[in-house]
FIKOLZA-1660 file (N, C-alpha, C; in steps of 0.1 Angstrom, whole numbers, plus 5000, padded with zeros to 4 digits):
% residues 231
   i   px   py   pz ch aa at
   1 0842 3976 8818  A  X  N
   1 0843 3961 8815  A  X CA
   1 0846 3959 8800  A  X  C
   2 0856 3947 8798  A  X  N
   2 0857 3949 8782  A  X CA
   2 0851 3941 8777  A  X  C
   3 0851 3949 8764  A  X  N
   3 0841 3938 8754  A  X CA
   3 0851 3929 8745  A  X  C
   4 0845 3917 8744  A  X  N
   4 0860 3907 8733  A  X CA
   4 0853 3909 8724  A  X  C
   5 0856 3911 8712  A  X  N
   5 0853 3908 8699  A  X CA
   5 0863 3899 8694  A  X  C
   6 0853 3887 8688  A  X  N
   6 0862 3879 8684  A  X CA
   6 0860 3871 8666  A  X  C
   7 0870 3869 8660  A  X  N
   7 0874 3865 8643  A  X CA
   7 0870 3849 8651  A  X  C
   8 0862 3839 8639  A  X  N
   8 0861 3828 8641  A  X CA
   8 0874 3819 8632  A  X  C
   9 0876 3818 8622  A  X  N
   9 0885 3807 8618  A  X CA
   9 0898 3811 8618  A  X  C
  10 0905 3802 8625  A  X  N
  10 0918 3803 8629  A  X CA
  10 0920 3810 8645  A  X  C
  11 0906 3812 8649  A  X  N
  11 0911 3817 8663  A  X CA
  11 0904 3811 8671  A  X  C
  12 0890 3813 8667  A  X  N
  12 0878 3799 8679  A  X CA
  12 0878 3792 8671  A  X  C
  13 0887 3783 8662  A  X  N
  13 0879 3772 8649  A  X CA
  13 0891 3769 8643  A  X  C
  14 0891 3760 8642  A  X  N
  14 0904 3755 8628  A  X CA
  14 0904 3758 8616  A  X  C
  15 0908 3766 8606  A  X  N
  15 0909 3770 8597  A  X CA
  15 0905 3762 8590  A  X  C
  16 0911 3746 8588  A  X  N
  16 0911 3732 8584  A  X CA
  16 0893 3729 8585  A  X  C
  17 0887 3736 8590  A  X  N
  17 0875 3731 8594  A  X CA
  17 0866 3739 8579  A  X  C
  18 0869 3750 8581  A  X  N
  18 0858 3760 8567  A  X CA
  18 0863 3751 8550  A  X  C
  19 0877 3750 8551  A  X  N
  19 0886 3743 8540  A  X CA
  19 0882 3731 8540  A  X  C
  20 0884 3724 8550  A  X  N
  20 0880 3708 8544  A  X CA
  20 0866 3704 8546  A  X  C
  21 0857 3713 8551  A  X  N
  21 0841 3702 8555  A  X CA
  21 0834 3713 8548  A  X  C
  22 0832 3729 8552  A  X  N
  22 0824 3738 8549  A  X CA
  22 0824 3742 8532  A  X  C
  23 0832 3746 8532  A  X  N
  23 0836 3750 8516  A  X CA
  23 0833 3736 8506  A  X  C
  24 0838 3725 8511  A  X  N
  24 0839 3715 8500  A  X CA
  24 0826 3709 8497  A  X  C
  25 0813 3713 8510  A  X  N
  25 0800 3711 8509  A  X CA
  25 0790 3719 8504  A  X  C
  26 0796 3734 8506  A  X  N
  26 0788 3740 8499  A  X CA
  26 0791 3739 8482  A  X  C
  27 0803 3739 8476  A  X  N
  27 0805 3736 8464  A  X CA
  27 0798 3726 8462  A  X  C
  28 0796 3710 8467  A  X  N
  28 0788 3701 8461  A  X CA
  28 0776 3704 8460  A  X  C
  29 0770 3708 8469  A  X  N
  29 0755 3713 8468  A  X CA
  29 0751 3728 8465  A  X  C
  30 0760 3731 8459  A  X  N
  30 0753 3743 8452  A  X CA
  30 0740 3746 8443  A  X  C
  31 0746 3730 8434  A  X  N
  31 0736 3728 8421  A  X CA
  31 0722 3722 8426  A  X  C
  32 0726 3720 8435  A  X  N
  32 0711 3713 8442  A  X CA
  32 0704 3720 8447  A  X  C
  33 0707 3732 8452  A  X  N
  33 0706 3739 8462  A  X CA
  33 0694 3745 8456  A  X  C
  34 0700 3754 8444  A  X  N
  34 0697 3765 8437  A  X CA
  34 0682 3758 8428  A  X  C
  35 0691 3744 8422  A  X  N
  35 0677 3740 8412  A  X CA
  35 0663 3738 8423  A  X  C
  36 0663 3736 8438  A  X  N
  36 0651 3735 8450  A  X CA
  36 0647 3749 8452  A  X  C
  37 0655 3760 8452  A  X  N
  37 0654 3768 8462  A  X CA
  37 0653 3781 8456  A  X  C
  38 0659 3780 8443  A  X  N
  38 0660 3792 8434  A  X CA
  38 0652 3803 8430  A  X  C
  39 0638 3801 8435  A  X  N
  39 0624 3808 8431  A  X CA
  39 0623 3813 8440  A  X  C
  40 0628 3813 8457  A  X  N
  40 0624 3816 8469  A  X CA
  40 0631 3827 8469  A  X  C
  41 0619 3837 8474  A  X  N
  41 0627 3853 8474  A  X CA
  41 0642 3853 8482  A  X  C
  42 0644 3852 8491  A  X  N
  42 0659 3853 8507  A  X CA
  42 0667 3846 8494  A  X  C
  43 0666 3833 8486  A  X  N
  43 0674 3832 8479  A  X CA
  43 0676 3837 8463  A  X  C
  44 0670 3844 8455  A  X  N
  44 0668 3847 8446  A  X CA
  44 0675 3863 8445  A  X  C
  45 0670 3870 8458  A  X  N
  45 0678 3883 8453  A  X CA
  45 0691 3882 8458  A  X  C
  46 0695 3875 8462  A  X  N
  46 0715 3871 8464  A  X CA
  46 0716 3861 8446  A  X  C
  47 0711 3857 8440  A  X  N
  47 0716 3854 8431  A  X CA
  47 0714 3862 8418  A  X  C
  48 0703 3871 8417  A  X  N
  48 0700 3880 8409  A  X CA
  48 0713 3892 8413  A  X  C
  49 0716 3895 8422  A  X  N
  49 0725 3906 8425  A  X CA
  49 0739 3899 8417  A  X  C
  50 0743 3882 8421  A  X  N
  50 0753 3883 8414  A  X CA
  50 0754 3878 8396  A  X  C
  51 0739 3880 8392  A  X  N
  51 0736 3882 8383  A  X CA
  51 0740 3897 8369  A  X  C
  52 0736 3904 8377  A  X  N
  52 0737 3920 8377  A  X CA
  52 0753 3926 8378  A  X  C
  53 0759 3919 8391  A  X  N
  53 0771 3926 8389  A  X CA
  53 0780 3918 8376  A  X  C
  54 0775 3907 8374  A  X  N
  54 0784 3901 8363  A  X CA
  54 0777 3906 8348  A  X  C
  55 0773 3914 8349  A  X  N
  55 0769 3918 8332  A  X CA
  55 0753 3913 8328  A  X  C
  56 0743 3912 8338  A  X  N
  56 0734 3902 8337  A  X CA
  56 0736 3885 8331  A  X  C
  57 0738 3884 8342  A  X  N
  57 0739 3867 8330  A  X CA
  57 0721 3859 8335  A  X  C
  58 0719 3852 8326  A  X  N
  58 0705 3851 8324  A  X CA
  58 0705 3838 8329  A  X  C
  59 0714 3828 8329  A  X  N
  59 0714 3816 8335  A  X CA
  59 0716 3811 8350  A  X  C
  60 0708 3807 8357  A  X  N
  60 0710 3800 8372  A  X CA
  60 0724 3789 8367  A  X  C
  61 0725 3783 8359  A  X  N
  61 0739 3775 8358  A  X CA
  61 0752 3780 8358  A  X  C
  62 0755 3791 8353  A  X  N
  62 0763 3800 8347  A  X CA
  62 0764 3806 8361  A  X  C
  63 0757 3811 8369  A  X  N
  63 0751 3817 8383  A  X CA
  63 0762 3806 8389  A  X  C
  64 0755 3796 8393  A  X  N
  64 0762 3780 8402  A  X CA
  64 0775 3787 8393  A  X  C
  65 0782 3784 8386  A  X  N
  65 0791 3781 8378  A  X CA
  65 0805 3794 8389  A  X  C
  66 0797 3807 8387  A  X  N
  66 0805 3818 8385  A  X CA
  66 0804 3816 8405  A  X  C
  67 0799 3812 8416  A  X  N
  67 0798 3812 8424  A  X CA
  67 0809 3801 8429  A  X  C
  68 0808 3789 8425  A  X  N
  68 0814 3777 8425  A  X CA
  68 0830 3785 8425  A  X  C
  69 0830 3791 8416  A  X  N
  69 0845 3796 8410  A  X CA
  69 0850 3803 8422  A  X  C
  70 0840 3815 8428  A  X  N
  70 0846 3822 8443  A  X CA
  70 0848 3810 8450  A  X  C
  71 0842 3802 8451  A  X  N
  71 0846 3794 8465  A  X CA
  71 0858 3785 8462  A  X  C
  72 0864 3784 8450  A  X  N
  72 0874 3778 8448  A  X CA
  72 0888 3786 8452  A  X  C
  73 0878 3805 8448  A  X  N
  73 0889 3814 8446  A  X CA
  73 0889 3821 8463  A  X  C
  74 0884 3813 8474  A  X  N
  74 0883 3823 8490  A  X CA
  74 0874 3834 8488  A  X  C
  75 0868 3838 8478  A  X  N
  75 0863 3854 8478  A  X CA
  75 0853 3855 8490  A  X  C
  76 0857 3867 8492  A  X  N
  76 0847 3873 8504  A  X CA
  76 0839 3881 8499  A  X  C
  77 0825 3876 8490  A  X  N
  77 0814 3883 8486  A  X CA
  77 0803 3881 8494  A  X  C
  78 0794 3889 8497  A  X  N
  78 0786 3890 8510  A  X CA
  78 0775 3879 8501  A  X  C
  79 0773 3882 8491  A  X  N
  79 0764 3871 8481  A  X CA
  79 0766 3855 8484  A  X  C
  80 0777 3853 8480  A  X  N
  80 0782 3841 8486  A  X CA
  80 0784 3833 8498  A  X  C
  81 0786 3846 8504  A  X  N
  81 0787 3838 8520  A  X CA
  81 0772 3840 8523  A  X  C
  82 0764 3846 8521  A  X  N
  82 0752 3847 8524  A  X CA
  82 0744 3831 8519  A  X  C
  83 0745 3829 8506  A  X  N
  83 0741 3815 8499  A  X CA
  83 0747 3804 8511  A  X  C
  84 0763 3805 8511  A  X  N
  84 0767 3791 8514  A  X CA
  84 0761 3791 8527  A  X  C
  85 0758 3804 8538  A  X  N
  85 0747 3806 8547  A  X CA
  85 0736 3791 8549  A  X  C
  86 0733 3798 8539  A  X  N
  86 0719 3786 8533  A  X CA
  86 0721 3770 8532  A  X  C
  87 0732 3771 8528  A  X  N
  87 0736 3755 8524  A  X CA
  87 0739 3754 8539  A  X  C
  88 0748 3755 8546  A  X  N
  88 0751 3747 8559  A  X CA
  88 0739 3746 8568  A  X  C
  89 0732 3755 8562  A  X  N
  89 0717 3755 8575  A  X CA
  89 0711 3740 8572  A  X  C
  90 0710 3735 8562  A  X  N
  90 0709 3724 8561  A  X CA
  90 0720 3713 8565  A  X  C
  91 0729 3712 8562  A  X  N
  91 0737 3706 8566  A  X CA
  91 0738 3703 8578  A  X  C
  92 0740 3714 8588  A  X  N
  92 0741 3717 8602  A  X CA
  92 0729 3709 8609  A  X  C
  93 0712 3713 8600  A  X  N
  93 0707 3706 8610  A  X CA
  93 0702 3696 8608  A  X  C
  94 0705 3687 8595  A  X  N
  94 0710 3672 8591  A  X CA
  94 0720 3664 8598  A  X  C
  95 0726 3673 8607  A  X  N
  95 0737 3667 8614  A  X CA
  95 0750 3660 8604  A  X  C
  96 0751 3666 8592  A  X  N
  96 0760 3661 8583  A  X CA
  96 0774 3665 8590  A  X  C
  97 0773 3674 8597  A  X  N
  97 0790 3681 8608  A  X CA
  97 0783 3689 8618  A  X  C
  98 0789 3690 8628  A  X  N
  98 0790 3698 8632  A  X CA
  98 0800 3712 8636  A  X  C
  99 0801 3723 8642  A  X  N
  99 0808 3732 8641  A  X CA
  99 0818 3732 8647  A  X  C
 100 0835 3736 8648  A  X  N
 100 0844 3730 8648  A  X CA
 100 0850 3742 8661  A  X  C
 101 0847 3737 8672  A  X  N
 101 0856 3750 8684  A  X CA
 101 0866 3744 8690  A  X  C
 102 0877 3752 8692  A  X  N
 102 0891 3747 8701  A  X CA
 102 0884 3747 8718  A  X  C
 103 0883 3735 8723  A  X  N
 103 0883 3733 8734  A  X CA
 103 0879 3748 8746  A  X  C
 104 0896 3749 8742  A  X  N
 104 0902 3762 8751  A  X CA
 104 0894 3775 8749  A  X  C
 105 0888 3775 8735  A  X  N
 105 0878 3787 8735  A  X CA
 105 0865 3789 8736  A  X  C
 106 0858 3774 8738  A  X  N
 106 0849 3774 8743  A  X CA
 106 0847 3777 8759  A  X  C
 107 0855 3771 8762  A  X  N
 107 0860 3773 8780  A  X CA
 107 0858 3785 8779  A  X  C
 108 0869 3798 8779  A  X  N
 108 0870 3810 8778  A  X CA
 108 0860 3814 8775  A  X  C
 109 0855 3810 8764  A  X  N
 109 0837 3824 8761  A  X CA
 109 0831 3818 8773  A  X  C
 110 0827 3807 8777  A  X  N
 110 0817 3803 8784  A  X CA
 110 0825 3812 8797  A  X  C
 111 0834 3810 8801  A  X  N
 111 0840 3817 8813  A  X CA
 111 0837 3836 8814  A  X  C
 112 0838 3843 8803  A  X  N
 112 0841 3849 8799  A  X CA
 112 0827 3857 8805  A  X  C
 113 0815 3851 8799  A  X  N
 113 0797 3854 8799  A  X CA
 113 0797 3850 8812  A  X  C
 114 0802 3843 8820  A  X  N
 114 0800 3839 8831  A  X CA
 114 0800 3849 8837  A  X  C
 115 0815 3853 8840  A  X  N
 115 0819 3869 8845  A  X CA
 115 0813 3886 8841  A  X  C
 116 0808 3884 8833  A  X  N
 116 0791 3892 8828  A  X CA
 116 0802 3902 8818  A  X  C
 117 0812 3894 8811  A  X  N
 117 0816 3905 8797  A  X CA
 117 0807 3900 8783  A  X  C
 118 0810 3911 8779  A  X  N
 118 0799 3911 8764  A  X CA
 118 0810 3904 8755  A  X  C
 119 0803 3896 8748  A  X  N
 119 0812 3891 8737  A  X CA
 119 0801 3895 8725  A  X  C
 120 0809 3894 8710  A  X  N
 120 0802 3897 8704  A  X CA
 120 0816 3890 8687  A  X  C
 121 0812 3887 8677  A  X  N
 121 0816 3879 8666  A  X CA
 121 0819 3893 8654  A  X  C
 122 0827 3888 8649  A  X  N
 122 0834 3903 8633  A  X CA
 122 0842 3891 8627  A  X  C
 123 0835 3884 8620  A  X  N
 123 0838 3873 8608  A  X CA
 123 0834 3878 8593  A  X  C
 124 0847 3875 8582  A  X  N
 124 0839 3872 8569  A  X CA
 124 0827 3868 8565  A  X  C
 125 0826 3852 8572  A  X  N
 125 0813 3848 8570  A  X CA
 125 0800 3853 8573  A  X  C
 126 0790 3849 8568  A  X  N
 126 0779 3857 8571  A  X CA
 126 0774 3855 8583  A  X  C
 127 0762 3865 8594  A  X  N
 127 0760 3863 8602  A  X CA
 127 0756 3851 8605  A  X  C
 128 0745 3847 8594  A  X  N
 128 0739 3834 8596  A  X CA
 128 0746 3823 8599  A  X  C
 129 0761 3823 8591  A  X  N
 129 0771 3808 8591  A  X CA
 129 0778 3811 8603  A  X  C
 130 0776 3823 8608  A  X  N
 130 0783 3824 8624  A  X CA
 130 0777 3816 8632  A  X  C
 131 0760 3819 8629  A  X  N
 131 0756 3815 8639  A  X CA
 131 0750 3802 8643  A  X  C
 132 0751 3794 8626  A  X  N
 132 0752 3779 8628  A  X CA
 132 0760 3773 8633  A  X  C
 133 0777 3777 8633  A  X  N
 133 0785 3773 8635  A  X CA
 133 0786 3773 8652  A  X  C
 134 0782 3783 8659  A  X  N
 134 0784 3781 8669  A  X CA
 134 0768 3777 8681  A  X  C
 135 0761 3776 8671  A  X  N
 135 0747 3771 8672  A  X CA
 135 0745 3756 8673  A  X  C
 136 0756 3750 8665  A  X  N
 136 0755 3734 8662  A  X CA
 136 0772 3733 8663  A  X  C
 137 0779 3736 8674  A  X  N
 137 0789 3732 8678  A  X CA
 137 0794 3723 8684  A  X  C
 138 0802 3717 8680  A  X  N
 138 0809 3703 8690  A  X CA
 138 0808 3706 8709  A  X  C
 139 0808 3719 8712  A  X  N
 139 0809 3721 8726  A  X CA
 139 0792 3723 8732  A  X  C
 140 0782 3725 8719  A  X  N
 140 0769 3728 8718  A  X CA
 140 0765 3741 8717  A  X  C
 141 0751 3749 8718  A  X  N
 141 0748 3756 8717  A  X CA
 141 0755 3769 8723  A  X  C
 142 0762 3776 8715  A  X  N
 142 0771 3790 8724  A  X CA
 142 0767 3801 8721  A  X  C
 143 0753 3799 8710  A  X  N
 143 0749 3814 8706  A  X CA
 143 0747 3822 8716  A  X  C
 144 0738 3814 8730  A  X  N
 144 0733 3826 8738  A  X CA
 144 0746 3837 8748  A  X  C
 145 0759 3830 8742  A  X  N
 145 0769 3838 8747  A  X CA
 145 0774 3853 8745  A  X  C
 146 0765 3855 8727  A  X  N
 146 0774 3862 8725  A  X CA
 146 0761 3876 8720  A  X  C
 147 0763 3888 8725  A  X  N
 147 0754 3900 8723  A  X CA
 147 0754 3904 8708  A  X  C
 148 0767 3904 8699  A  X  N
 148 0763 3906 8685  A  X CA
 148 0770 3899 8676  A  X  C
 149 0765 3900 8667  A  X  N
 149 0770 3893 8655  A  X CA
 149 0775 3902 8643  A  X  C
 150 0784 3900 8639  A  X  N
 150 0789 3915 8626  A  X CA
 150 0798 3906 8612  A  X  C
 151 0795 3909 8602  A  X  N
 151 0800 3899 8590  A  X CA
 151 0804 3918 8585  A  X  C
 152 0805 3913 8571  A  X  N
 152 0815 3921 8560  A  X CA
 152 0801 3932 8553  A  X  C
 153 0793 3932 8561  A  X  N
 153 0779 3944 8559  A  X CA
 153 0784 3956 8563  A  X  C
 154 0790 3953 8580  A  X  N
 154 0796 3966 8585  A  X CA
 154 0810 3974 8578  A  X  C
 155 0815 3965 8567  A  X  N
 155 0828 3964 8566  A  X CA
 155 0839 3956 8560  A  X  C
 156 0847 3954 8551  A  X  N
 156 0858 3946 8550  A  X CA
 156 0866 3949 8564  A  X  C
 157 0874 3932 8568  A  X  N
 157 0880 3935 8580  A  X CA
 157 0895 3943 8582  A  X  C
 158 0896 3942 8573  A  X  N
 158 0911 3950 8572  A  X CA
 158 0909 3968 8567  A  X  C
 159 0897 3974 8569  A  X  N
 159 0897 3987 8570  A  X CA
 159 0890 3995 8584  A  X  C
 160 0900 3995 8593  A  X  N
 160 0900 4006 8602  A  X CA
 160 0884 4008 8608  A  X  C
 161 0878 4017 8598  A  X  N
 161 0864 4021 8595  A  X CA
 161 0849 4007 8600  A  X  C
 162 0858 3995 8598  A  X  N
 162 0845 3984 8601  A  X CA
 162 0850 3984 8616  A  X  C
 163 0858 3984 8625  A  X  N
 163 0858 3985 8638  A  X CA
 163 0852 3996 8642  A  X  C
 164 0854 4013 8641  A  X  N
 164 0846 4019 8647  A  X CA
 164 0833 4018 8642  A  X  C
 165 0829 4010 8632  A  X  N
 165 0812 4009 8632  A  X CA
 165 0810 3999 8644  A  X  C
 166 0814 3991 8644  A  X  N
 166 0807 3978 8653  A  X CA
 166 0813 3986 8668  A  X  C
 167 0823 3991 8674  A  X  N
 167 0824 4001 8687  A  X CA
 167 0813 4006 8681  A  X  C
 168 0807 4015 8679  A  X  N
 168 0793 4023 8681  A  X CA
 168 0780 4019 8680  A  X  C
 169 0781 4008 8672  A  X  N
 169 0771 3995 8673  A  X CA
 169 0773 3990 8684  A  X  C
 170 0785 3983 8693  A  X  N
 170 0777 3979 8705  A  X CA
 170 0781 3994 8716  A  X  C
 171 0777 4004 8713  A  X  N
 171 0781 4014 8722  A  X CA
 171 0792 4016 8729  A  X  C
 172 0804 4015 8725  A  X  N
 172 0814 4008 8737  A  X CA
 172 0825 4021 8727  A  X  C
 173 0834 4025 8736  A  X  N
 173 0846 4031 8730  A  X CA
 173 0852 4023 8729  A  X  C
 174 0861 4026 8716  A  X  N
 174 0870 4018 8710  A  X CA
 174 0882 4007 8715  A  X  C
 175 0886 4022 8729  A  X  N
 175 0895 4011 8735  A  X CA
 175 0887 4000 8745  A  X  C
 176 0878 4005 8745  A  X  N
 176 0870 3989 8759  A  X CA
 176 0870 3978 8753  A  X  C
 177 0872 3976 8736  A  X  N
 177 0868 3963 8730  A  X CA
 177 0881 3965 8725  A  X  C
 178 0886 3943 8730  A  X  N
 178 0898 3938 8726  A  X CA
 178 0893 3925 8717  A  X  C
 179 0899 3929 8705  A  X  N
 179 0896 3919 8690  A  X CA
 179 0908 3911 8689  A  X  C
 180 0905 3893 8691  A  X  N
 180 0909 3884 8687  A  X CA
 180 0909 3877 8669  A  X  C
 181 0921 3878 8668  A  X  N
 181 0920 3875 8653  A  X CA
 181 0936 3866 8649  A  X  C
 182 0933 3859 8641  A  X  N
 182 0948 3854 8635  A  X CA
 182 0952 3855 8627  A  X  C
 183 0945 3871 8620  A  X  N
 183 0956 3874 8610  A  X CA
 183 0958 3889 8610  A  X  C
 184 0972 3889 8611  A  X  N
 184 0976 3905 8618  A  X CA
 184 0974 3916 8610  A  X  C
 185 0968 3916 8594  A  X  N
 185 0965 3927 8588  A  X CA
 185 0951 3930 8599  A  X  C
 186 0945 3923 8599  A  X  N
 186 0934 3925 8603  A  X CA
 186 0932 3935 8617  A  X  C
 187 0941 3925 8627  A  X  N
 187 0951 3938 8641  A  X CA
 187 0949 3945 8637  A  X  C
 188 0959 3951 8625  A  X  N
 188 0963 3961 8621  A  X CA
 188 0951 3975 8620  A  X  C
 189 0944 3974 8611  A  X  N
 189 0931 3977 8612  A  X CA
 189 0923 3980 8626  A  X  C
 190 0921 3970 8632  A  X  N
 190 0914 3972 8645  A  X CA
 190 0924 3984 8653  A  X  C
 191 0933 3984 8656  A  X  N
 191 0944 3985 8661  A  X CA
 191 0945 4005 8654  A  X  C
 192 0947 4006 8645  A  X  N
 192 0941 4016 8636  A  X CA
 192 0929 4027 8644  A  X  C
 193 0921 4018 8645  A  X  N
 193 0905 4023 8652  A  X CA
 193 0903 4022 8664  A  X  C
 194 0916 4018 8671  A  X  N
 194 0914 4021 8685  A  X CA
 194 0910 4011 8691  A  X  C
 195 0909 3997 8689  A  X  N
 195 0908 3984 8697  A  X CA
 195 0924 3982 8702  A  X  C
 196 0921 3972 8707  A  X  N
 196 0932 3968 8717  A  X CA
 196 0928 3947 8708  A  X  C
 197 0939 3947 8708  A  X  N
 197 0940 3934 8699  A  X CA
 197 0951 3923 8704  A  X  C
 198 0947 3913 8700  A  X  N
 198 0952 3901 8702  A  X CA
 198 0953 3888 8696  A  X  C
 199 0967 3886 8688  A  X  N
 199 0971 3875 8678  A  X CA
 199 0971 3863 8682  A  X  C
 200 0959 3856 8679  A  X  N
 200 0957 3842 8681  A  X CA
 200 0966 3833 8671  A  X  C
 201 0976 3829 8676  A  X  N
 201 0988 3821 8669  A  X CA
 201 0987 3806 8673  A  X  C
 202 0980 3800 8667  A  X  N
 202 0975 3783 8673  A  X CA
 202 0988 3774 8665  A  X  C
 203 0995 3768 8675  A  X  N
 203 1005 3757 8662  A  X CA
 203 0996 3749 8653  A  X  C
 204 0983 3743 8655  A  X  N
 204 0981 3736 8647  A  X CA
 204 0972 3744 8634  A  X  C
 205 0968 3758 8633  A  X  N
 205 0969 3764 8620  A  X CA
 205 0980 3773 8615  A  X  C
 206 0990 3775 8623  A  X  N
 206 1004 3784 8618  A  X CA
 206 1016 3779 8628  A  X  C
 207 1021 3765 8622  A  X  N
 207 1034 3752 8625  A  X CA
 207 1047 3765 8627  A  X  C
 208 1049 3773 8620  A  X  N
 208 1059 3787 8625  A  X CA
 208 1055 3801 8633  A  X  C
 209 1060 3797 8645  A  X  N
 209 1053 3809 8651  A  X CA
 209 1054 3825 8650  A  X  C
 210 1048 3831 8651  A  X  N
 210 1041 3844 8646  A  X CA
 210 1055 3856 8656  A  X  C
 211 1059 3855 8659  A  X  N
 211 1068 3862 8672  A  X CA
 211 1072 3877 8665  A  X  C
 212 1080 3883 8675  A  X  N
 212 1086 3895 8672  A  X CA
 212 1079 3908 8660  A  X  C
 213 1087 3914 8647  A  X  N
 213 1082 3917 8639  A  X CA
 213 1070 3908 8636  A  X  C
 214 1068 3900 8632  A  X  N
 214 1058 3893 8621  A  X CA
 214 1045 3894 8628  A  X  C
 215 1044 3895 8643  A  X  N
 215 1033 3900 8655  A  X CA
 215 1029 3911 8653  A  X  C
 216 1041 3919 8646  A  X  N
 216 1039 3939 8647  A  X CA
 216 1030 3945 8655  A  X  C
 217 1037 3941 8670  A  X  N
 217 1036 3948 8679  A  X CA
 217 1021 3942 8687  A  X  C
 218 1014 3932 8683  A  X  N
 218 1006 3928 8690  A  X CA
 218 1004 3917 8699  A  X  C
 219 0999 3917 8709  A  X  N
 219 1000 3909 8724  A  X CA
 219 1000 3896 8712  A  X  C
 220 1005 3882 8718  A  X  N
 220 1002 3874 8715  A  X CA
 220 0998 3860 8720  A  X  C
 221 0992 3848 8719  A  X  N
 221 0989 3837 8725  A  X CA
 221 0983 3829 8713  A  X  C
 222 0991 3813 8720  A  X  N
 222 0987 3804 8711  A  X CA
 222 0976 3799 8720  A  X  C
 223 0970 3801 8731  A  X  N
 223 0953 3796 8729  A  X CA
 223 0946 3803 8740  A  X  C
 224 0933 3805 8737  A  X  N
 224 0927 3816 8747  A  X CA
 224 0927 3816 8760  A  X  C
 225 0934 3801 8768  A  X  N
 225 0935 3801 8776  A  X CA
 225 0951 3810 8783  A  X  C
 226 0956 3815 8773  A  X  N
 226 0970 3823 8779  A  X CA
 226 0961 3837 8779  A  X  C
 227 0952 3840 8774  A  X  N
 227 0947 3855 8777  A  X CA
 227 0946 3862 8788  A  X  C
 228 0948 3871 8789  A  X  N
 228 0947 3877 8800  A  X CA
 228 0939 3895 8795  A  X  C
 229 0930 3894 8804  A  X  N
 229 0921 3908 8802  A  X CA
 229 0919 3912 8813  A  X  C
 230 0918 3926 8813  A  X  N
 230 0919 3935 8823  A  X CA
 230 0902 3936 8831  A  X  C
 231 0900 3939 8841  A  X  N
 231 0890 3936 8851  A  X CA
 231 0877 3942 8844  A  X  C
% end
């Protein structure tokens, strides 16, 4: 039976969603965050770490400051995504937004668990923002869909090496698990390690489609409803 593993933004999620609601909220409430929360251990040694790696800096402002800047700059530091973690948990259960899924891929996972395949999440973001996101989702609660959860702990996603951790983490040979993603270094990678992959090409986050070379060689569909997996 195969296992999906599946990338959230840009493949279950609008890219447009982390960019215009997620990101632009955690930057506002950073300062706020930190001046409430900053003494609390779960938040203190993620800011002390990126204290340390920057040469010690002795300031929580400077701290906000130099964090603020990754989020301006995309960085995928597990510090950061672990923080902005924090912020949407509030947000999320203020009901300030909720989590942003393509129709079509809610159907499919729900379809998917139905049929008794394992699904399981290999996102940048932290486990925690995964699992708000699909915890407080427009389609509703989808966490109890999915068997694991995997952020950039196991791994950057574009090295080979973070797919056969998570195949051995959920027990599974490499080829039984097929990874949904929409962006083909990433394939690439997976694909490397022995997954069986699949380019989530949505028009409404990539208006030119992905075809031929620029696919490099992998199956492709613009919504999870064209997938097709083996028994």
């Amino acid at each position: 039976m195969t296992t999906i593993l599946t990338d959230i933004e840009g493949t279950t999620s609008s890219i447009a969603f982390v960019k215009d609601v997620l990101f632009p909220y955690a930057r506002r409430e950073l300062p706020r965050f930190v001046r409430e929360h900053g003494d609390e251990p779960a938040v203190r040694q993620w800011l002390d770490s990126v204290a340390t790696e920057n040469g010690g800096i002795c300031s929580d402002d400077v701290i906000v400051e130099t964090l603020q800047g990754w989020i301006d700059q995309d960085r995928k530091h597990t510090a950061l995504k672990a923080l902005q973690g924090m912020l949407w948990r509030d947000g999320y259960v203020r009901g300030d937004f909720r989590g942003h899924i393509y129709p079509d891929a809610a159907e499919a996972l729900q379809r998917w668990h139905r049929e008794g395949r394992r699904l399981a999440v290999f996102s940048s973001g932290s486990v925690d923002a995964q699992q708000l996101l699909f915890g407080h989702s427009e389609a509703g609660d989808l966490t109890p869909l999915f068997s694991a959860f995997f952020d950039t702990r196991i791994g950057h996603k574009r090295e080979p090496g973070s797919y056969r951790g998570i195949a051995e983490a959920l027990q599974d040979d490499p080829g039984d698990v097929v990874f949904l993603s929409d962006v083909v270094e990433e394939l690439d990678a997976a694909r490397d390690a022995g997954l069986r992959t699949i380019l989530l090409d949505r028009p409404r986050d990539y208006p030119h489609p992905r075809t031929g070379a620029a696919a490099n060689g992998h199956a492709r569909a613009t919504t999870f409803g064209e997938i097709e997996l083996e028994a």
